[in-house]
C-alpha positions as CSV (number, residue, x, y, z in Angstrom):
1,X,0.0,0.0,0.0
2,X,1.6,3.2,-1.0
3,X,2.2,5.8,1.4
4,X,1.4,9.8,1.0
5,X,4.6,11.1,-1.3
6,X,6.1,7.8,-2.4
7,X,6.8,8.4,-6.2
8,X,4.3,5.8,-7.8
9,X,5.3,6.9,-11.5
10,X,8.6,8.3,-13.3
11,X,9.0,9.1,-16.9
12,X,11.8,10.5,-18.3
13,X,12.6,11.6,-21.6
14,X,10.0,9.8,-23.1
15,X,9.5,10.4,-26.7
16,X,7.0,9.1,-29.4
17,X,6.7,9.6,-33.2
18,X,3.7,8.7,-35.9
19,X,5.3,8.5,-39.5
20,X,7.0,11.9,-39.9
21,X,5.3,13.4,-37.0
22,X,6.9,13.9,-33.6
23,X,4.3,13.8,-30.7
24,X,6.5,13.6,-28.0
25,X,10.1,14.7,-27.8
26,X,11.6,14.0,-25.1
27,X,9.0,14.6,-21.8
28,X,8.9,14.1,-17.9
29,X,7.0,13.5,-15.3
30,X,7.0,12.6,-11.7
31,X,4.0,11.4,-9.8
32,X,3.3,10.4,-5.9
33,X,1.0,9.0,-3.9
34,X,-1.8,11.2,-2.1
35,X,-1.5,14.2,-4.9
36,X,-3.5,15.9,-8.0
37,X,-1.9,16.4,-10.9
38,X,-2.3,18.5,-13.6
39,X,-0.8,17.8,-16.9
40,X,-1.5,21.2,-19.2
41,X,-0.4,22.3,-23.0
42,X,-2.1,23.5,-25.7
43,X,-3.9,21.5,-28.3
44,X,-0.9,18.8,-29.9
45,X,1.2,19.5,-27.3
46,X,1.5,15.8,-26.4
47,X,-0.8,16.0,-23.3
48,X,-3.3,12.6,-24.9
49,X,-0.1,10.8,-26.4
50,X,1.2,11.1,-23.0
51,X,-1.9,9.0,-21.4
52,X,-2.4,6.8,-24.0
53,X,1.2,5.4,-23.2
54,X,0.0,5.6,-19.7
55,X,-2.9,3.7,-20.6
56,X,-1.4,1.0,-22.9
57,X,-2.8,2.4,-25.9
58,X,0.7,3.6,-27.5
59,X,4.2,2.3,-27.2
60,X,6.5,4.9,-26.5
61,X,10.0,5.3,-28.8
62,X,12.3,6.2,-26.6
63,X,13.0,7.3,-22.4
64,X,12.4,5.1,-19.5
65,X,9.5,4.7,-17.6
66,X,9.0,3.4,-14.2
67,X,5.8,2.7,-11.6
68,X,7.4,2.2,-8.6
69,X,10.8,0.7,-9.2
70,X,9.8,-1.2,-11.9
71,X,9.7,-1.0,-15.7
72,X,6.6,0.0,-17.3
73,X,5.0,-2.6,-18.9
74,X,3.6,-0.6,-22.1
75,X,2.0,-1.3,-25.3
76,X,-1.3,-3.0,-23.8
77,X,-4.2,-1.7,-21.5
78,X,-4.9,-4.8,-19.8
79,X,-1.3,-4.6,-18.3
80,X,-1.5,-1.0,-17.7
81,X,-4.9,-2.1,-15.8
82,X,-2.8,-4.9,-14.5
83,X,-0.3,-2.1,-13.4
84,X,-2.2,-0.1,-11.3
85,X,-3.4,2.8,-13.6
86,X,-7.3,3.3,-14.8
87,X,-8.3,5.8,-17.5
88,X,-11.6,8.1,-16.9
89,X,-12.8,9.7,-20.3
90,X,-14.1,12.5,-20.5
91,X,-17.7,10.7,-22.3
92,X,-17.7,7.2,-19.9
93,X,-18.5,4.1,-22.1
94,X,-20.7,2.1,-19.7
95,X,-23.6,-0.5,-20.5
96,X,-27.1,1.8,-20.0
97,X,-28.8,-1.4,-19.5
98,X,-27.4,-2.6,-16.7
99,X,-27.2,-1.6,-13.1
100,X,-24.0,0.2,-11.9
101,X,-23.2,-2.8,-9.4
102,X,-22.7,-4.7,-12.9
103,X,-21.0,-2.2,-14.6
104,X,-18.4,-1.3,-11.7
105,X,-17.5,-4.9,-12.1
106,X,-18.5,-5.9,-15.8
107,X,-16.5,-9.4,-16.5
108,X,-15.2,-9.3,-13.0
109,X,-18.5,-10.1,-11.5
110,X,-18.0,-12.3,-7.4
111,X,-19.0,-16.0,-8.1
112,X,-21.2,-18.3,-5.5
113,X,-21.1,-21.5,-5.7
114,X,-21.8,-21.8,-9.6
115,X,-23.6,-18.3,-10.0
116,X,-22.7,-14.8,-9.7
117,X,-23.1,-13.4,-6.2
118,X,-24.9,-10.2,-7.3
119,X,-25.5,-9.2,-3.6
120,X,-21.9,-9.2,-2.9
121,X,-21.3,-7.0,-5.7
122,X,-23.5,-4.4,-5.1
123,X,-22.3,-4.7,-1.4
124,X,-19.2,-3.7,-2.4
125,X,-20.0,-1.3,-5.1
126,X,-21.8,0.7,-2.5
127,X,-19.0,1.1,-0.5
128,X,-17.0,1.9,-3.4
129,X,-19.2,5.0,-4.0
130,X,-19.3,5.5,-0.5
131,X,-15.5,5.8,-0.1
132,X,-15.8,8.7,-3.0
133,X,-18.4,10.4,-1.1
134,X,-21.6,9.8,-3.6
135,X,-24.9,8.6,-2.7
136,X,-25.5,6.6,-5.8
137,X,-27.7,3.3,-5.9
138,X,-25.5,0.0,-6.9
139,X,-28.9,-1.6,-7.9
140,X,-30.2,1.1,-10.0
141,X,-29.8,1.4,-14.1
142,X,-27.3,3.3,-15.8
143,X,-29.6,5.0,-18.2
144,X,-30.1,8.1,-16.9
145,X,-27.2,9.0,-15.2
146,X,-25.4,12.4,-16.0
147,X,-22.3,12.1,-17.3
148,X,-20.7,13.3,-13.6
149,X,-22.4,9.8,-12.0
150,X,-21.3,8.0,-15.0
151,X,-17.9,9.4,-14.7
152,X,-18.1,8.2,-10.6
153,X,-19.5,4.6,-12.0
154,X,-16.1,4.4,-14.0
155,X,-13.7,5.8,-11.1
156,X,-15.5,3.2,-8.8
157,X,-14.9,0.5,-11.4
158,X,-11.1,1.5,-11.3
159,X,-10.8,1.5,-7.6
160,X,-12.3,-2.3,-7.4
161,X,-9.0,-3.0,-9.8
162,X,-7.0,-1.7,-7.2
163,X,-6.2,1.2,-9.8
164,X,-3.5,3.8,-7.7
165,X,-3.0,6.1,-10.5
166,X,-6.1,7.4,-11.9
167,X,-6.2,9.5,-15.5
168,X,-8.9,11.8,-16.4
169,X,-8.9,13.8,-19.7
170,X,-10.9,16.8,-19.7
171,X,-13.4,15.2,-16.7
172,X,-15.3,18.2,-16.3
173,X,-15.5,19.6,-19.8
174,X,-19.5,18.6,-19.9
175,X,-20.2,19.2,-16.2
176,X,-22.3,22.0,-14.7
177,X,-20.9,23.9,-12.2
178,X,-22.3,21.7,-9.2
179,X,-21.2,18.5,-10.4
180,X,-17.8,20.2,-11.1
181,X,-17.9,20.8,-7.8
182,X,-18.9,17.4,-6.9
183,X,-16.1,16.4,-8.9
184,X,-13.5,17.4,-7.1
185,X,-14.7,16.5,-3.8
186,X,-14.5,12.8,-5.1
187,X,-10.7,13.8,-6.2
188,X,-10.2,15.1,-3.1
189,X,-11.6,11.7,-1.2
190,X,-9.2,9.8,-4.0
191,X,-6.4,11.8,-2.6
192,X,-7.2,11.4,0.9
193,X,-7.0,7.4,0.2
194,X,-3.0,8.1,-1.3
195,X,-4.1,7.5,-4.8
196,X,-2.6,9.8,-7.7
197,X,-4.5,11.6,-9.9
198,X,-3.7,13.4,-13.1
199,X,-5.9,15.3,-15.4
200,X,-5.9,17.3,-18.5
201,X,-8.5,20.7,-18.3
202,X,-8.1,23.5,-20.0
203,X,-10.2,24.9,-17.5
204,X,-7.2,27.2,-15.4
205,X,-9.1,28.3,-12.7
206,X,-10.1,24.5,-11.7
207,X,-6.9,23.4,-12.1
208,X,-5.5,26.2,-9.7
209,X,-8.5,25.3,-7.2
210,X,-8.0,21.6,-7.2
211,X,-3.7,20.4,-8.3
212,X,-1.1,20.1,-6.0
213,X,0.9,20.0,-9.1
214,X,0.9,21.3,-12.4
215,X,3.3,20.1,-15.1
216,X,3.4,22.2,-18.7
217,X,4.1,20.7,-22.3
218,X,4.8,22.5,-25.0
219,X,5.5,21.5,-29.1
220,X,6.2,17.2,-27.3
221,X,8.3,18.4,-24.4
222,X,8.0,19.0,-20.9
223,X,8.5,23.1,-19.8
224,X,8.0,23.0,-16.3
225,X,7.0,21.0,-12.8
226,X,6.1,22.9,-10.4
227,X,4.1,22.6,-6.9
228,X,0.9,24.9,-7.4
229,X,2.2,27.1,-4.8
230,X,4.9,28.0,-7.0
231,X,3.7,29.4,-10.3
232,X,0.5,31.0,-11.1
233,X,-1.8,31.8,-13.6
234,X,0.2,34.3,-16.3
235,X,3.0,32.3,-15.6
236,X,1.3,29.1,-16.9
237,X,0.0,30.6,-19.4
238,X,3.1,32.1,-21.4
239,X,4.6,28.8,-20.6
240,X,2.2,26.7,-22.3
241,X,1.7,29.1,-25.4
242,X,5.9,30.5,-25.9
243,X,4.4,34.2,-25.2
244,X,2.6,36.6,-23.0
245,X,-1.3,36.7,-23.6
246,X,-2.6,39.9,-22.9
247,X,-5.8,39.8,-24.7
248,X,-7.7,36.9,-23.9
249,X,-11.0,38.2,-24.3
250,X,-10.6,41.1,-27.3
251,X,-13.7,43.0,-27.6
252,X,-13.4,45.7,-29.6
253,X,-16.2,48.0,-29.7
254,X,-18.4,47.8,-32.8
255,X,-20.8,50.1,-34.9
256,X,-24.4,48.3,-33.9
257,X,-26.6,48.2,-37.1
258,X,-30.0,47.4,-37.6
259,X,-32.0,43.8,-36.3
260,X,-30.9,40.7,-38.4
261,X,-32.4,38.0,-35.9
262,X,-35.9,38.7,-34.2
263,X,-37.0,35.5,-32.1
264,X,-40.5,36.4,-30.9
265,X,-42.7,34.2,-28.1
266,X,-40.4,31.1,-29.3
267,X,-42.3,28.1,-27.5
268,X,-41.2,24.4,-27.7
269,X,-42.5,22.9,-23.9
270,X,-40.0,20.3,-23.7
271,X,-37.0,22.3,-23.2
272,X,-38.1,26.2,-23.3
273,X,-41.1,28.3,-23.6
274,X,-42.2,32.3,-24.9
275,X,-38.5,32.9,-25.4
276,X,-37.9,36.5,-27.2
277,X,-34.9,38.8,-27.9
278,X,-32.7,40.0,-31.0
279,X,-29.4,40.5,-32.3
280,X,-28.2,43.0,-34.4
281,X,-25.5,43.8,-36.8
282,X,-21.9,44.1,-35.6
283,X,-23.3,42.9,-31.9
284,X,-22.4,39.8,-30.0
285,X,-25.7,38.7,-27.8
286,X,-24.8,35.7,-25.1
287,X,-27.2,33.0,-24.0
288,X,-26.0,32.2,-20.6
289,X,-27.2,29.5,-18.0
290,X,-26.4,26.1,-16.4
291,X,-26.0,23.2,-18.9
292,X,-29.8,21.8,-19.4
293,X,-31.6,25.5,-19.4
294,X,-32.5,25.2,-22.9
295,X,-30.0,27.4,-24.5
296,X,-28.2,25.1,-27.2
297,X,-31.8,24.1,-28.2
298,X,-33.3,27.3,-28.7
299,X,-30.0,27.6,-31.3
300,X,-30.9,24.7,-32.7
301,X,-34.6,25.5,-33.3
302,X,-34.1,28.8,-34.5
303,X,-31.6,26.9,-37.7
304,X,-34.3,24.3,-38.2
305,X,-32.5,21.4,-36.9
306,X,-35.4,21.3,-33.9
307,X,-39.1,21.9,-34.6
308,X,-40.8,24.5,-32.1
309,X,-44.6,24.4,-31.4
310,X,-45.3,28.3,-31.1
311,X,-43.5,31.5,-31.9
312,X,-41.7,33.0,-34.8
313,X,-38.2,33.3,-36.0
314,X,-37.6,36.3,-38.1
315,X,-34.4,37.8,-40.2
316,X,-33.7,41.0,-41.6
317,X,-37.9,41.3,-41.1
318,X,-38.8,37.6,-43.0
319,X,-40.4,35.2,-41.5
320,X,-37.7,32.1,-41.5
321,X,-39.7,28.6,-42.6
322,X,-39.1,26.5,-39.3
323,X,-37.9,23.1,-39.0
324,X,-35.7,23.8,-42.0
325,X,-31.7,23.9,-42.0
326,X,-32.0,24.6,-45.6
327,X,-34.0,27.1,-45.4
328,X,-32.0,28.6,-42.1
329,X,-28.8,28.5,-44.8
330,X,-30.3,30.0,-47.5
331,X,-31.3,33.1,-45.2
332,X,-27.4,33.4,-44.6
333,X,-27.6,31.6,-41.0
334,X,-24.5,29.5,-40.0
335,X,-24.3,27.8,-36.9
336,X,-21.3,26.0,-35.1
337,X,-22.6,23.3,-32.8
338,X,-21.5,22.5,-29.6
339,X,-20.5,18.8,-30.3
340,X,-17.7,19.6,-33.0
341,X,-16.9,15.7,-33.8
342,X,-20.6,14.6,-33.8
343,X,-22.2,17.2,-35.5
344,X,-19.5,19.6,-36.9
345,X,-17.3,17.3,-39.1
346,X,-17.6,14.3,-41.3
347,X,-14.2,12.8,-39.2
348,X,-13.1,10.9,-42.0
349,X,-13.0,13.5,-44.7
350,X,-10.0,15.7,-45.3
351,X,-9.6,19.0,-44.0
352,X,-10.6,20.5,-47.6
353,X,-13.9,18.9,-48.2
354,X,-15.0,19.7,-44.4
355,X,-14.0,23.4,-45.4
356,X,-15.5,23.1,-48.4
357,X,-18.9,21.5,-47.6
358,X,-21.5,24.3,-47.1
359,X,-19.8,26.5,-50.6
360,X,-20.5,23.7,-52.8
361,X,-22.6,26.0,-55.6
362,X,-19.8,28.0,-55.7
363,X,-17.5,25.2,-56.2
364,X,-19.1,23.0,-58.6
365,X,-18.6,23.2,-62.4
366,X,-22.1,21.5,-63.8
367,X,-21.9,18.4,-61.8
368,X,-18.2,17.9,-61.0
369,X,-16.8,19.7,-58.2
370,X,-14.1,21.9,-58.8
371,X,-11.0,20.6,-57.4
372,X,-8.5,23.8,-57.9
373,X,-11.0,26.1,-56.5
374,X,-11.3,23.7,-53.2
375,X,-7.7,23.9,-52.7
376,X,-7.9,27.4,-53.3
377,X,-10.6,27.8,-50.2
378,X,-8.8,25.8,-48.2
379,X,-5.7,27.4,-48.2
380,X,-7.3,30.9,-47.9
381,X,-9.1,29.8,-44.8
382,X,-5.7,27.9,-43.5
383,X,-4.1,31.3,-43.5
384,X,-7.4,33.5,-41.8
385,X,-7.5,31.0,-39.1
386,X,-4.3,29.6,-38.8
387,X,-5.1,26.1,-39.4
388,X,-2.4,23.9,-38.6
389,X,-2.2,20.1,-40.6
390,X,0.4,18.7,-42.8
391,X,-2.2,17.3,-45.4
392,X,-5.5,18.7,-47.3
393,X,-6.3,15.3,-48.1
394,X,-5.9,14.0,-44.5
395,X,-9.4,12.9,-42.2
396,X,-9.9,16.0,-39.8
397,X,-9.9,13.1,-37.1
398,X,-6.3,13.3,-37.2
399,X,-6.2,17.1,-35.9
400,X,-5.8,19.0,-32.6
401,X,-9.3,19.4,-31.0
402,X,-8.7,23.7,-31.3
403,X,-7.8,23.0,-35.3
404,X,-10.7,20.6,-35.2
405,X,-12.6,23.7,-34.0
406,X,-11.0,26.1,-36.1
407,X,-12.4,23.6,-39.4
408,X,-15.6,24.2,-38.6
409,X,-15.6,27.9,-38.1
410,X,-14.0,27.9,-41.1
411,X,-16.5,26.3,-42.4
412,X,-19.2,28.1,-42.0
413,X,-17.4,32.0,-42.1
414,X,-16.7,31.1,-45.8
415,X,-20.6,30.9,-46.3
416,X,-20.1,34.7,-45.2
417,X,-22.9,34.7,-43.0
418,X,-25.1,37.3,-41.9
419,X,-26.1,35.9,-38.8
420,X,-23.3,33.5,-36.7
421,X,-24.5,30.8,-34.4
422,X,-21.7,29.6,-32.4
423,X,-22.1,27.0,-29.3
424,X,-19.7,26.3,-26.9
425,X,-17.3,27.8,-29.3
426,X,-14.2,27.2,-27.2
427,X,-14.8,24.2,-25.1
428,X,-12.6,21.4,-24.7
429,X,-9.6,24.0,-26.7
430,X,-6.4,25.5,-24.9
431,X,-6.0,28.9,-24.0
432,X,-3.4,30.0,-27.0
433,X,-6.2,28.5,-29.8
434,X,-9.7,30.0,-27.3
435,X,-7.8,33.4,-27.6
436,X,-7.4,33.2,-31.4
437,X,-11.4,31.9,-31.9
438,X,-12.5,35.0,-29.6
439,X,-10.8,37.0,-32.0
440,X,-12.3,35.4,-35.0
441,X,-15.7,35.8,-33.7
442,X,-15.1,39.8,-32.5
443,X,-13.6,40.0,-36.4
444,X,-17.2,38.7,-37.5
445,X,-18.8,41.3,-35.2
446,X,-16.6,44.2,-36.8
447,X,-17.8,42.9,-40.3
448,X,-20.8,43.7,-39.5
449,X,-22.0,40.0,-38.5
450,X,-24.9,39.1,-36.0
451,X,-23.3,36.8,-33.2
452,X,-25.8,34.8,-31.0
453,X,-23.3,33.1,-28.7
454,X,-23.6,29.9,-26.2
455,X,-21.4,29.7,-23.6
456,X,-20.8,28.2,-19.8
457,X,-17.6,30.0,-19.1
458,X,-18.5,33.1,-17.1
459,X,-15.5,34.8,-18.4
460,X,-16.0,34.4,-21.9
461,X,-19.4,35.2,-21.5
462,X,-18.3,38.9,-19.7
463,X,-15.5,39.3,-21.9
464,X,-17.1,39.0,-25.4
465,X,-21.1,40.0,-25.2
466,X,-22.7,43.1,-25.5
467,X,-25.7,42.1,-24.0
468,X,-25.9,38.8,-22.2
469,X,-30.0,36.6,-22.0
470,X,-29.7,34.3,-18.9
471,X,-32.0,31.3,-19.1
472,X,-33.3,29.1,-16.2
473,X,-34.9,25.8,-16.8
474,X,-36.4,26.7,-20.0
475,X,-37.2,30.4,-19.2
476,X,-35.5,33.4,-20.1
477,X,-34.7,35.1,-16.5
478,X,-32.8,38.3,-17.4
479,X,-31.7,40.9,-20.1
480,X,-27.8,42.5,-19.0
481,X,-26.3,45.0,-20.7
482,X,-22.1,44.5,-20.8
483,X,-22.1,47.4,-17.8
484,X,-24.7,45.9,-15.7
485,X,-23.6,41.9,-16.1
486,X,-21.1,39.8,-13.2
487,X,-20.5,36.8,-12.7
488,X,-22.8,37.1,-9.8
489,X,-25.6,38.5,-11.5
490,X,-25.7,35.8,-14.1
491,X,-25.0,33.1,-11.3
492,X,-27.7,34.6,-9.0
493,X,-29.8,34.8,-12.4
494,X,-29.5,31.5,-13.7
495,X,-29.8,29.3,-10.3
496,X,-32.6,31.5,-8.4
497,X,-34.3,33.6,-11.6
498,X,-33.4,36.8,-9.4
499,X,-30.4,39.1,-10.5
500,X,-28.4,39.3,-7.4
């Protein structure tokens, strides 16, 4: 049983290389017993190669790595199971259809006599969740569960393997506030039992509340390992990016034309009712609230993508035919979505058609697609956005999740847009690539776009709106102006329905 500091974990100069490519270039890190680690870095700095080693997905090419004082065993993730170390995605992959006593010990089930002894394991499952502080119900389905409980289910499931190193990749990138903070309570009870835990977030403030360590990667390689104590936010910052970022948030102010979206008494009972604002040119309007108040479907119902029962959708004064993407496009409506890989991309196709994939009719010669003029947009919208990949040609599944993002803006801005629908636009991205997309959607504004903006980060939601909607369980709550919103406004607004 390891004891509170005892180094559990010890690579050094690891490196790792796909084809031409170098993901890792020669990285460390040190990791003990009883402490929170974060492991930061922009998009393709080597922070995922790093745990899929850890998590016998890759083999690395070079350095030494040690659990304990013993050789990794690598290249497998039944031996890195075997090992100790248990992976927590940020999307858990359990069975709906079974309980979670079945789940937290799928293929491992307790035997009696020639059957499985079910009340053994949901005995034990229970104290499981116990041990990380949850009140969750061994004998219960998994259907249902938010993704926090199913992220406990599968941190449960690693502690029954005796897991002592636990790895979480963006764990709270699709949490609401509360079950963030739920979240670290059961990292906090994991620490408190001497296991180790690292995690990727690109969440800073988290990390600061929560790490004991913080170690930075840049470009493959490790830049620094510090206590948290020791560095702080700025610091991390122009470590992970090369540079000083001074303008996180760069609103510019913006000449504020005449109404391009008018959503009037917008009505669909399920998830939101008699919803009503607008958004004019050159403006950025914000729908903020916790995750579940209805504001990434009201974007979806006002492209078409979602039928609503009562209400109106107008632009530039015509009403737009519901229940229509088509339509929605034709009126010069774009919208990003908040699930990039799921509804953003085709992941197979190259980088070029995914561009590409909305300008078709200006693309196509008769029938045949114009294969010059592709390249052509491609490589103008590589240059606006600074897209970063090696081939055209190559599956957009092979990018950074911040060049992933920056595809699908890219995307849709080469529709030139009149009105821009963006949703979550910078979750799930690092800092250096969320400070470039800020600036691409403030560029829209100064073009004279409409921006109707979705966003959970407080921040990003004080830093970039001019006015800011705040929903609450399907109603809208509150109008602020940029003067008159903070965070505790919004806060106060979208968990009591009363501006604080």
């Amino acid at each position: 049983m390891a004891q509170k500091g005892d180094l559990l974990l010890q690579m050094t100069g690891v490196q790792k290389r796909f084809g031409g490519a170098i993901a890792l270039r020669g990285t460390d890190l040190s990791i003990r017993a009883g402490e929170i680690h974060a492991l930061l870095g922009e998009n393709g700095a080597g922070k995922s190669t790093m745990l899929k080693i850890l998590a016998g997905v890759h083999e690395n090419d070079g350095g030494t790595i040690t659990l304990g004082n013993k050789p990794f065993q690598v290249g497998s993730p039944q031996a890195s199971i075997e090992q100790g170390i248990a992976v927590i995605y940020q999307e858990p992959s359990l069975f709906l259809d079974l309980s979670l006593a079945e789940n937290v010990f799928i293929g491992r089930q307790p035997i009696k006599g020639v059957g499985i002894d079910w009340k053994a394991a949901q005995d034990e499952a229970g104290k499981l969740f116990k041990e990380l502080g949850v009140s969750l119900d061994p004998k219960r389905q998994a259907r249902g569960l938010s993704i926090a409980d199913q992220q406990v289910v599968e941190i449960a499931k690693a502690l029954s393997m005796n897991a002592q190193i636990i790895l979480m990749d963006e764990p709270t990138a699709a949490l609401s506030a509360s079950e963030v903070e739920r979240l670290m309570t059961v990292m906090k009870n994991l620490k408190a039992a001497n296991k180790a835990v690292i995690f990727v977030s690109h969440r800073l403030d988290e990390v600061f509340a929560i790490s004991d360590y913080i170690t930075v990667m840049r470009d493959g390689a490790t830049v620094s390992q510090n206590p948290v104590a020791n560095t702080n936010l700025q610091t991390v910052i122009k470590e992970m990016v090369g540079r000083e970022l001074t303008e996180l948030f760069p609103k510019t102010t913006h000449k504020i034309g005449d109404v391009v979206l008018e959503v009037k008494d917008l009505s669909n009972p399920a998830f939101f009712r008699n919803v009503s604002f607008n958004v004019r040119s050159g403006e950025i309007v914000a729908l903020a609230g916790l995750v579940g108040s209805g504001r990434s479907e009201i974007a979806r119902a006002i492209f078409g993508v979602d039928k609503y029962e009562t209400g109106s959708v107008k632009v530039k004064g015509k009403e737009l035919k519901k229940g229509s993407p088509v339509a929605a496009m034709e009126e010069k409506i774009a919208l990003v979505p908040e699930d990039r890989r799921q509804q953003g991309l085709f992941m197979i196709a190259g980088v070029n058609r995914n561009i590409s994939m909305e300008s078709f009719p200006n693309l196509v010669n008769r029938i045949f697609i114009n294969f010059k003029k592709e390249r052509a947009l491609t490589a103008t919208w590589k240059e606006k956005l600074s897209i970063k990949f090696a081939d055209a040609s190559a599956s957009v599944d092979h990018l950074s999740g911040g060049n992933q993002q920056k595809t699908v803006l890219a995307k849709w801005l080469a529709t030139n847009p009149d009105l821009l629908i963006v949703d979550e636009p910078t979750r799930g991205i690092d800092v250096g690539t969320k400070a470039e997309v800020h600036r691409l959607i403030d560029a829209a504004a100064e073009e004279g776009k409409a921006i109707l903006m979705i966003s959970s980060e407080l921040p990003e939601v004080l830093g970039m709106a001019d006015r800011i909607i705040v929903m609450r369980e399907g109603h809208q709550v509150t109008e602020l102006t940029r003067a008159q919103a903070t965070q505790e406004n919004i806060i106060a607004a979208a968990t009591t329905g009363k501006v604080a």
